[in-house]
C-alpha positions in Angstrom: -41.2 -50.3 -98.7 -41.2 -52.3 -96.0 -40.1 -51.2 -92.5 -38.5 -54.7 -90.5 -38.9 -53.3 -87.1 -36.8 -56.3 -85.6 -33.5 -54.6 -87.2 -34.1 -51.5 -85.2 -32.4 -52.9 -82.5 -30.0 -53.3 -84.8 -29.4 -49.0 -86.0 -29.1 -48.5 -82.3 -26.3 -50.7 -81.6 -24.7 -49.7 -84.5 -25.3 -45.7 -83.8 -23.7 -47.4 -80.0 -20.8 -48.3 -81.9 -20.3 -45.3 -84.0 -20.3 -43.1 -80.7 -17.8 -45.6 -78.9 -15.3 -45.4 -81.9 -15.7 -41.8 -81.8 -15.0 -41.1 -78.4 -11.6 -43.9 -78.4 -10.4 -41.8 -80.9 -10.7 -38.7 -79.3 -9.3 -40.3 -75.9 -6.5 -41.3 -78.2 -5.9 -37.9 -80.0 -6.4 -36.3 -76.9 -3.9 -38.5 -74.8 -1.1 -39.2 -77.6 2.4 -38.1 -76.6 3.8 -37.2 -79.8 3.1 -33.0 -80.1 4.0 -32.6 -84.0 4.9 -35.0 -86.1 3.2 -37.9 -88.1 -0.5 -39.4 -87.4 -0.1 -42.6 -85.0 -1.6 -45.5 -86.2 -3.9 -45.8 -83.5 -5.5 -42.6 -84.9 -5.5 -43.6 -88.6 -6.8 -47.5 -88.0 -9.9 -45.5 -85.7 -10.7 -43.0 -88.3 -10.8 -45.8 -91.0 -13.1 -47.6 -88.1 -15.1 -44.6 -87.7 -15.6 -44.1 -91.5 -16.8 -47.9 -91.7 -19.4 -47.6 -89.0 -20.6 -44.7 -90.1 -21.3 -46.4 -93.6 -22.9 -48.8 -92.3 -24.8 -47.1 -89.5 -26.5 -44.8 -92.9 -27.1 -48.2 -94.9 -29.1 -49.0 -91.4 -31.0 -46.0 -91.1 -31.8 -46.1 -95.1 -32.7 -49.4 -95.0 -35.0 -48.9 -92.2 -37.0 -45.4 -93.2 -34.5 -42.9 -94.4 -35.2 -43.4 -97.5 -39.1 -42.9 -97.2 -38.4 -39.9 -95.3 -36.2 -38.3 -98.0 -38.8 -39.3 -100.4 -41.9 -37.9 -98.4 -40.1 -34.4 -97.8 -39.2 -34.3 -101.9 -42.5 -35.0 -102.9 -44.7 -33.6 -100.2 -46.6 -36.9 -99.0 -47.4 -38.7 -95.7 -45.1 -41.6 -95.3 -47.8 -43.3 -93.3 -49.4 -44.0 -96.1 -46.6 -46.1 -98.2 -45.6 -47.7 -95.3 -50.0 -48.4 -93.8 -52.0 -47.3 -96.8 -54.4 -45.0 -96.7 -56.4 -43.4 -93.5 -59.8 -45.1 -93.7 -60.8 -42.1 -91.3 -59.9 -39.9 -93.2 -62.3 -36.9 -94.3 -63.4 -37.2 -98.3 -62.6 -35.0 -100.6 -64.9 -31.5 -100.6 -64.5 -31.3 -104.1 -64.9 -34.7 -105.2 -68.3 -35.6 -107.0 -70.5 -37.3 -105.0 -71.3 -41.1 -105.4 -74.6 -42.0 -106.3 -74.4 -45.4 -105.3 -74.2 -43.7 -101.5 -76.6 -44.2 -99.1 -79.1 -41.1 -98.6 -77.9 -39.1 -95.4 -80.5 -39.1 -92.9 -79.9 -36.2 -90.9 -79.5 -33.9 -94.4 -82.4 -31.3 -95.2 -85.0 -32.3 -96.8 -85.2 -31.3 -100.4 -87.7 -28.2 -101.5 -91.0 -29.5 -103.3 -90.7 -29.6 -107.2 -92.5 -27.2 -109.2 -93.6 -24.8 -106.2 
């Protein structure tokens, strides 16, 4: 998975959106002169507005991570390592068998004479 980070700009101003919709709608809920009664269209065509930004506000966040981070939480991994590969810093394995083909440490012990 690849993480564009040129269409971030892109979550935010839709997550921009999704909080202006929100807060016409309340202004318009809150403000509306009819007490009881039937939903005014203003209301209905921003909750139908609300519901379509909000679709594709998640589609936006999926696309860029959300689905990696779902998938790292599931399994237990790092999702630094999809998205970079893995640490070459990283500390080896304790339990993995040595490789013979390694270069002697210098600063280990020296090894006790044979047969003595």
């Amino acid at each position: 998975m690849i993480i564009d980070q040129s269409l971030d700009v892109w979550v935010w101003l839709a997550f921009l959106l999704f909080l202006i919709v929100i807060a016409a709608r309340a202004w318009v809920v809150e403000t509306g002169r009819e007490r009881l009664g039937r939903t005014p269209v203003k209301v209905k065509v921003l909750t139908a507005t609300t519901v379509v930004v909000l679709l594709g506000l998640t589609g936006l966040v999926v696309m860029q991570g959300g689905y990696l981070l779902i998938e790292s939480i599931i399994t237990g991994t790092d999702p630094s390592t999809t998205v970079y590969g893995p640490d070459p810093d990283a500390p080896a394995d304790p339990g993995a068998p040595a490789d013979p083909n390694a270069p002697a440490d210098p600063n280990a012990p020296a090894a006790p004479p044979a047969g003595g």
